[in-house]
N, C-alpha and C positions, 0 to 999 in steps of 0.2 A: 982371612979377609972376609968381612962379610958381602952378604949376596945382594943381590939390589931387588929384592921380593917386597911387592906393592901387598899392601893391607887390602885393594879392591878388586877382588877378580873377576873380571867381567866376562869371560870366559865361562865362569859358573858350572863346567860339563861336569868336574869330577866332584862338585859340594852337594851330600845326598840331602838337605836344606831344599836346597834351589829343585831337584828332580821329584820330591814328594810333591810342593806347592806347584809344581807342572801339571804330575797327576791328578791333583784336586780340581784343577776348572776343568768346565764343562764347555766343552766343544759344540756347537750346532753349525750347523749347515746352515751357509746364507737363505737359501730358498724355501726353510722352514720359518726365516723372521720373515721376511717377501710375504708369502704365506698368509702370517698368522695377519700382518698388517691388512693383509687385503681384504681378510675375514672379518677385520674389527670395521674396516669403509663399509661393506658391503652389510654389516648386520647397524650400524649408524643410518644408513641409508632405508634400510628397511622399516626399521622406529618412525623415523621423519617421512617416510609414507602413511604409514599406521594412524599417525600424530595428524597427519594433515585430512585423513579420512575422517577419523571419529570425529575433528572437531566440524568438518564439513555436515557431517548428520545431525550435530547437537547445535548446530549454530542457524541461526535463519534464513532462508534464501532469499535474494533479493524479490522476489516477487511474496513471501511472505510478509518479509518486513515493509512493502508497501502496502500492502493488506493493514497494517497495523497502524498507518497513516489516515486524518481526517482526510476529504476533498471538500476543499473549500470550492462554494460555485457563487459566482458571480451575475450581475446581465442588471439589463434598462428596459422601463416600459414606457410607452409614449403613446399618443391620441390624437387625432385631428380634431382641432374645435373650429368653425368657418376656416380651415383650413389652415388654421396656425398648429404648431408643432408642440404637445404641452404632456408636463409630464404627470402620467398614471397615476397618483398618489392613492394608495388602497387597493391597487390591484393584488392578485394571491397568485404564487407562483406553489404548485403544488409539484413535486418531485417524488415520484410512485418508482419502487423496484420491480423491474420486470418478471423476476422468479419465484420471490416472495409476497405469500399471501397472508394478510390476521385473519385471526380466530374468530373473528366478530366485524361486519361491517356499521361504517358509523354513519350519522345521519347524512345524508348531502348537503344540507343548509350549514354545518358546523363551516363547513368551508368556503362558503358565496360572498362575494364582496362586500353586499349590503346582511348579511346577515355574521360575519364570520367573528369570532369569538376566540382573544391573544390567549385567555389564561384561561385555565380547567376544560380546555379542550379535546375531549377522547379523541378526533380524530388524529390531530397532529401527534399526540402520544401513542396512536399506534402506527403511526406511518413512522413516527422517530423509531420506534423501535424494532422497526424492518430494515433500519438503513437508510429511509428517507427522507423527506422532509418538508413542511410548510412553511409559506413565509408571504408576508405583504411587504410592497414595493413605499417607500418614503416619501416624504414630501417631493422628492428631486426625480421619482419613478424609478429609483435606485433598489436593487435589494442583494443580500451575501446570505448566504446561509453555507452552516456546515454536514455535508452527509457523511455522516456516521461508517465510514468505508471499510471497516474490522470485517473481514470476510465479503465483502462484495464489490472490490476495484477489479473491472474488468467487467462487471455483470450492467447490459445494459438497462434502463432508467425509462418511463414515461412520463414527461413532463410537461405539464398544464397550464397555460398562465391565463389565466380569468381577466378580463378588463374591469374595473371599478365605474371610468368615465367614459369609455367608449359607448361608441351605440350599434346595434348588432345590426349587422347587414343581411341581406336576404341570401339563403343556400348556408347561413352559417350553423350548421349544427352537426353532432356528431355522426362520426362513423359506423359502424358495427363494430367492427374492432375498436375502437375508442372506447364504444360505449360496455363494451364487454371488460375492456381493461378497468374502467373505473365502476363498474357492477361488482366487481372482486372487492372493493373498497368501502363504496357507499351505496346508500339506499334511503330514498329512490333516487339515481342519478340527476333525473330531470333537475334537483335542486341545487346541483352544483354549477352548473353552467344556467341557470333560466334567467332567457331574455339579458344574455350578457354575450359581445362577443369573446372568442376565445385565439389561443394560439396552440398548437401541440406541436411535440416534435420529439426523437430521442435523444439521449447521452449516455455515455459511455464515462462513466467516471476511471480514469486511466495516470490520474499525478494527483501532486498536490490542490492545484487550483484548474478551474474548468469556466472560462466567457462566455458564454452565450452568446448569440446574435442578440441584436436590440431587436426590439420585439415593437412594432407600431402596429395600433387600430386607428 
């Protein structure tokens, strides 16, 4: 009679088949995969600090990259005439860096209401090129200009607004330090300001754009 022996033996103990392809795998211990995973986070983790440093050093700061930002400045001049409220037209708003000085001062007349001179102007080319800057007020006694802020947002400013149509009042004239501040610039000062009244005051160029108070004589 035959035997009732399956072709599948799941059993496998006595097939030396089944006992070699035993011996061939590799056995590890849980706690060396644990292990090695923790090692692969920990060394990911270490890269994306690395990553996040260097680009910190080569990337710009926010206080550089506003450095590399024009400031636009803004403001109004105005004048009593019998008492009516009228606007400046021709007034000079002159914007001097407090830190920096040129190589060469320039005449004070380039700058005077009645005398000041838009094009081939040494002065204003070299106050531009401190970071500063000139400019006359419009028909409306409006005026914008932009300072050159590449290195000098944050550094305070001496700013000068010369009247065109005002008329000079008694005790108006400068200070010591005023006059010291604009001796670094021009010569003879007396011609920037003669026989005009003026207004001074600081700025701190610190954003894009900077108001001024309105300015009346």
């Amino acid at each position: 009679m035959a035997s009732g022996h399956s072709g599948d033996n799941l059993g496998g103990q006595g097939d030396p088949v089944a006992r070699q392809a035993f011996r061939d795998m590799i056995q590890i211990p849980r706690w060396v995969i644990y292990a090695q995973a923790l090692l692969i986070v920990i060394t990911a983790g270490i890269f994306f600090v690395l990553g996040i440093l260097v680009n910190g050093l080569n990337s710009p700061t926010s206080a550089d990259f506003k450095r590399k930002l024009n400031c636009r400045v803004y403001g109004s001049i105005a004048y009593r005439d019998d008492g009516n409220l009228k606007a400046d037209r021709g007034a000079v708003v002159i914007i001097l860096p407090a830190n920096r000085k040129p190589s060469a001062r320039s005449q004070g007349g380039l700058v005077h209401p009645d005398s000041f001179q838009a094009l081939d102007n040494e002065a204003i080319d070299r106050i531009h090129r401190l970071g500063g800057a000139v400019v006359r007020a419009d028909e409306n006694g409006q005026f914008e200009v932009t300072i050159d802020s590449n290195a000098v947002v944050g550094i305070p400013y001496s700013v000068l607004v010369i009247s065109k149509n005002g008329v000079q009042k008694d005790g108006g004239v400068l200070t010591k330090d005023q006059f010291a501040s604009l001796a670094e610039f021009f010569a003879p000062v007396e011609d920037v300001v003669e026989k005009r009244p003026f207004f001074w005051m600081k700025l701190t160029a610190d954003g894009e754009r900077v108001d001024l108070p309105e300015v009346e004589f």
